[in-house]
C-alpha positions, 0 to 999 in steps of 0.5 A: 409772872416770872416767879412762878410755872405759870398762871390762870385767870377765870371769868366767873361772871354770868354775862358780858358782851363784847362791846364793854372792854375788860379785855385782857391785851397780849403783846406778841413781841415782848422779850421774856421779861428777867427782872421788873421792880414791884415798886414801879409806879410810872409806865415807863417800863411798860411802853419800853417793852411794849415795841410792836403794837401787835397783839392779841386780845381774849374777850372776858366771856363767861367761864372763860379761863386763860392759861398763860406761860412765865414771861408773857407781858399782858394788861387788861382794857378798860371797862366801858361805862356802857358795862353798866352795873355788870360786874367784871369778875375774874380769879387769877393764880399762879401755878407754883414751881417745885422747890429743889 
C-alpha cells in the first residue's frame, strides 16, 4: 500500500473464534516494496519476497482494528469450513497522503 500514509482494516463481525483462520498474515522480513504491477496475476512476486517465513498473524476477533504503515507486505488466511455460516467481515481504508 505504498501510495498512500497508511491503512486500517476493522472486524466488524459480532463473533469469531480462533480455529476458523481468516487471519490476517505479516511478513517481518520483506523490504519496503517501490514498485508492484496491479495487473499481476500469478504469485510469483509474492513468494520472491516473501524470504523468511517469519511473521506475525492478528486473529480477526471483533471490533479489532489493524493499522498499518505504507510498504508492509500482508495476506489473509483462509477461512475454515468449520466457520460455518459465520461471516468474516472486515472494512479496509487507506489513510490519503496531503497533496503538495
Amino acid at each position: 500500500d505504498q501510495h498512500s500514509a497508511g491503512s486500517f482494516t476493522f472486524y466488524p463481525h459480532p463473533t469469531w473464534k480462533l480455529g476458523w483462520g481468516g487471519e490476517m498474515l505479516v511478513d517481518l522480513k520483506c523490504p519496503q516494496i517501490q514498485e508492484r504491477l496491479a495487473s499481476q496475476l500469478d504469485d510469483e512476486w509474492e513468494n520472491s519476497k516473501l524470504k523468511s517465513g517469519v511473521g506475525y498473524y492478528l486473529a480477526p476477533l471483533p471490533n479489532r482494528l489493524i493499522l498499518a504503515a505504507p510498504g508492509v507486505f500482508h495476506s489473509v488466511a483462509r477461512v475454515d469450513p468449520a466457520a460455518g455460516d459465520a461471516l468474516r467481515v472486515s472494512v479496509v481504508g487507506f489513510l490519503l497522503k496531503e497533496a503538495t
